[in-house]
N, C-alpha and C positions, 0 to 999 in steps of 0.2 A: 548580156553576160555580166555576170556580179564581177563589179568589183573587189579589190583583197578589203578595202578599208569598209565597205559593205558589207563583206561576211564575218569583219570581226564586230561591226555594230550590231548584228542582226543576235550574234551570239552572247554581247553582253545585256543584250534586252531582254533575251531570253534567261538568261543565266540571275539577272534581276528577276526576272515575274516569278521564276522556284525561288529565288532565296525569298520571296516577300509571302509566297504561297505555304512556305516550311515555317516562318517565323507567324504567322496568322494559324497554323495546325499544333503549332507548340502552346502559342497562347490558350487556343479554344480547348486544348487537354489540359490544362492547368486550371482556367475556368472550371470545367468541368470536375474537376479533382478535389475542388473549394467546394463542390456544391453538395457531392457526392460522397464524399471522404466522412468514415466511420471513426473515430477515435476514442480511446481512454484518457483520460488524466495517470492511470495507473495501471500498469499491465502486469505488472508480479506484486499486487499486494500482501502485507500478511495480515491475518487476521486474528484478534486473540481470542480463543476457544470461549465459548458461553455469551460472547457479548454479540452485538449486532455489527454489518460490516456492507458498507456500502461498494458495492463494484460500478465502477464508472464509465456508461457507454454513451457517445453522445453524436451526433448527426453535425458534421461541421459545418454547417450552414452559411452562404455569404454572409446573409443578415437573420443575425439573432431574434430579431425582432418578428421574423417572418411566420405566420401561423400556420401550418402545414397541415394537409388533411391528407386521406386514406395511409393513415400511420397505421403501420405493422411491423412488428417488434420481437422474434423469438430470443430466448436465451436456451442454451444447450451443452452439455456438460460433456466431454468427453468420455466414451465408457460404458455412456450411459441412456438407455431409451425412456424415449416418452423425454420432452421440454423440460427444464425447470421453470421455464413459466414462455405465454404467448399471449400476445397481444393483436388483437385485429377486427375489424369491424366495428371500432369504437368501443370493447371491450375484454375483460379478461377471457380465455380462451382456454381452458383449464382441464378439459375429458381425458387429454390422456398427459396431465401433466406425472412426471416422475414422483412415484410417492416419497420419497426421501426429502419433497421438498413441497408436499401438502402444508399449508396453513404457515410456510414460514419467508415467502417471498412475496415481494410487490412491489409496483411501479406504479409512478403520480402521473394521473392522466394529462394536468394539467403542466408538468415538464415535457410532456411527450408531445403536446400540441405545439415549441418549438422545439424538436426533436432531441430531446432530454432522453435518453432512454436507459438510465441509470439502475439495476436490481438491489433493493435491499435486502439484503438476508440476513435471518434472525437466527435468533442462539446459533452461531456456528459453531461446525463439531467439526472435530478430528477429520473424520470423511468425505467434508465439502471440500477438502484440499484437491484440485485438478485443474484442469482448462478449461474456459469456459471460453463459448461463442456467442457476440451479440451481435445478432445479424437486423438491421432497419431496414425497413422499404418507405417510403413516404412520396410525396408530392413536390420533396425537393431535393430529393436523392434517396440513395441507396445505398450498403456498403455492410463488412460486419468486420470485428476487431476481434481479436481471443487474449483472454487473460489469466494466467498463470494465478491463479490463487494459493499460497501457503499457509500452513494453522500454524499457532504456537500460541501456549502460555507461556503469561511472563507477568512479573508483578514488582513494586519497588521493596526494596529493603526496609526495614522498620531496626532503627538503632537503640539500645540499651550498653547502660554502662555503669560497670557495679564491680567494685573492688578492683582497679586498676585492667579489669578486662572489659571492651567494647564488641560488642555483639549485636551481628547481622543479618536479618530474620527473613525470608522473604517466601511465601506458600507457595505459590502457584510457578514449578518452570517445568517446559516441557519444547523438545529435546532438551535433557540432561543438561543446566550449565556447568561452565568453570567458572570458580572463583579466584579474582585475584587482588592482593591489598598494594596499596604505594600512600608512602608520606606524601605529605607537602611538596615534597624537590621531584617526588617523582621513583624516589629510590623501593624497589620492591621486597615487601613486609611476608614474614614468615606468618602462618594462621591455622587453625584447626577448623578444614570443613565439613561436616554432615549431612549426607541426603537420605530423605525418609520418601517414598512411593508407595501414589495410597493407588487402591483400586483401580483406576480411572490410568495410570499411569503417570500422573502430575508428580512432580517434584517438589519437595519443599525443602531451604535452603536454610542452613545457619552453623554461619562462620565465625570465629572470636579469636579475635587479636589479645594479646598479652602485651604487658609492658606497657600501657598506653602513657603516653604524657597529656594531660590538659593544656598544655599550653600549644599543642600542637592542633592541626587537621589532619581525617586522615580519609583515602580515596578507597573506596569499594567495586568491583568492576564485577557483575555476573553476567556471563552471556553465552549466548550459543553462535551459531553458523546464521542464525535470523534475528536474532533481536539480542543486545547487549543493553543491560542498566546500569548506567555511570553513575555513582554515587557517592557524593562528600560528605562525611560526619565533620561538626565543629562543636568546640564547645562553648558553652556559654554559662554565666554565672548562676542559672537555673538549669540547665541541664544539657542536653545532646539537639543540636538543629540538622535537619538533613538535607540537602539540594540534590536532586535526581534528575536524570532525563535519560531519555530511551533515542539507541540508535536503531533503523529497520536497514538490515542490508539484505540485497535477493543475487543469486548466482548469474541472473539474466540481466543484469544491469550494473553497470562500472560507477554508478553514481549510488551514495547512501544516504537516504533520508533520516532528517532529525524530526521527531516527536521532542517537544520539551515539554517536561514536567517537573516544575518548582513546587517543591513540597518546604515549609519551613515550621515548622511547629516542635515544642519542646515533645520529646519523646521520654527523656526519665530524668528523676531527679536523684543524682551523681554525690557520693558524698569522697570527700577528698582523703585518703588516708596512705 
């Protein structure tokens, strides 16, 4: 018959060989998750209408370095039948890709050999805006991500300055922006804004402050719900300089990415009266 001090060693032996058997099953799922795991760089990008726009899918691979064979790759759109594009066999895979997106997507073979499987898409429109699925199969995992794609134009300000009025030009916004003006301290400037919408529904924007002083800077802010352009006029003894930069913010994400864009170049030549 067991002793007491018997059946409490028996139990802590036992009670060691699960906890060593649960921490060896947490590891080998976490290996696993390294190997298999689908990711973006960016899962709500925006993209600005007409231009090109890279969506980010990539195969988290231990090692980068690792050459991977039987890669298979679809992208798929919510919404929508037929692929926006597939990859398999060593090749594009294309019969019944969606026509909305014939002759304006692709994917670099040789990213894809270490599970790069990133879509480029050309001239984006208005209507590429939805979810997208990048689903990989490969030789060193498998896995797929979905990415929130948003459209908008947006463009910087172009400054002119002519008879004590400073005026803010800028073509292309879409959703609608607000404009708004602040000096130097920050205090908010009264302006006359104008929006003209051409065909297409684009926006184009021009605002003009009054009263300007030269000796001053002044702050320009156009923006919408997705993309805002911060922008500082100064002046200089040749004329108007401008510094811009673009913030992207998305509803599915608490953090907001800076694009910068320094623009300095004399814009008009100012006569002082």
């Amino acid at each position: 018959m067991a002793t007491i001090g018997q059946i409490i060693f028996c139990s802590m032996i036992t009670l060691i060989v699960l906890f060593g058997a649960v921490i060896i099953l947490i590891l080998a799922l976490s290996l696993s998750g390294q190997l298999s795991e689908v990711i973006s760089n960016n899962i709500s990008p925006i993209a600005s209408l007409g231009d090109d726009e890279l969506l980010s899918c990539y195969l988290n691979a231990k090692s980068q370095s690792a050459r991977l064979s039987k890669v298979s790759v679809t992208w798929e759109k919510t919404g929508l039948t037929g692929p926006v594009y597939r990859y398999q066999d060593g090749a594009p895979s294309l019969v019944n890709q969606n026509s909305q997106f014939k002759g304006r997507t692709q994917l670099f073979p040789n990213a894809l050999l270490v599970g790069n499987a990133s879509l480029m898409l050309r001239s984006v429109r208005e209507s590429d805006g939805g979810e997208y699925t990048c689903s990989i199969s490969s030789s060193g995992g498998s896995g797929q991500v979905k990415i929130q794609l948003k459209t908008a134009a947006f463009s910087a300000p172009t400054f002119k300055f002519t008879n004590g009025v400073l005026t803010a030009e800028a073509t292309r916004w879409l959703p609608k922006p607000n404009v708004t003006w602040s000096d130097f301290y920050g205090n908010g400037l009264s302006a006359i804004t104008n929006f003209t919408e051409n065909s297409l529904g684009i926006f184009s924007v021009v605002s003009t402050l009054t009263n300007v002083n030269v000796s001053d800077s002044y702050k320009c802010r156009i923006g919408n719900d997705l993309v805002t352009a911060n922008s500082k006029a100064t002046f200089t003894g040749a004329g108007v300089t401008e510094n811009t930069y673009f913030t992207f913010s998305t509803a599915s994400s608490l953090l907001t990415s800076t694009h910068l864009i320094i623009t300095t170049s004399i814009l008009s030549f100012y006569h002082l009266t």
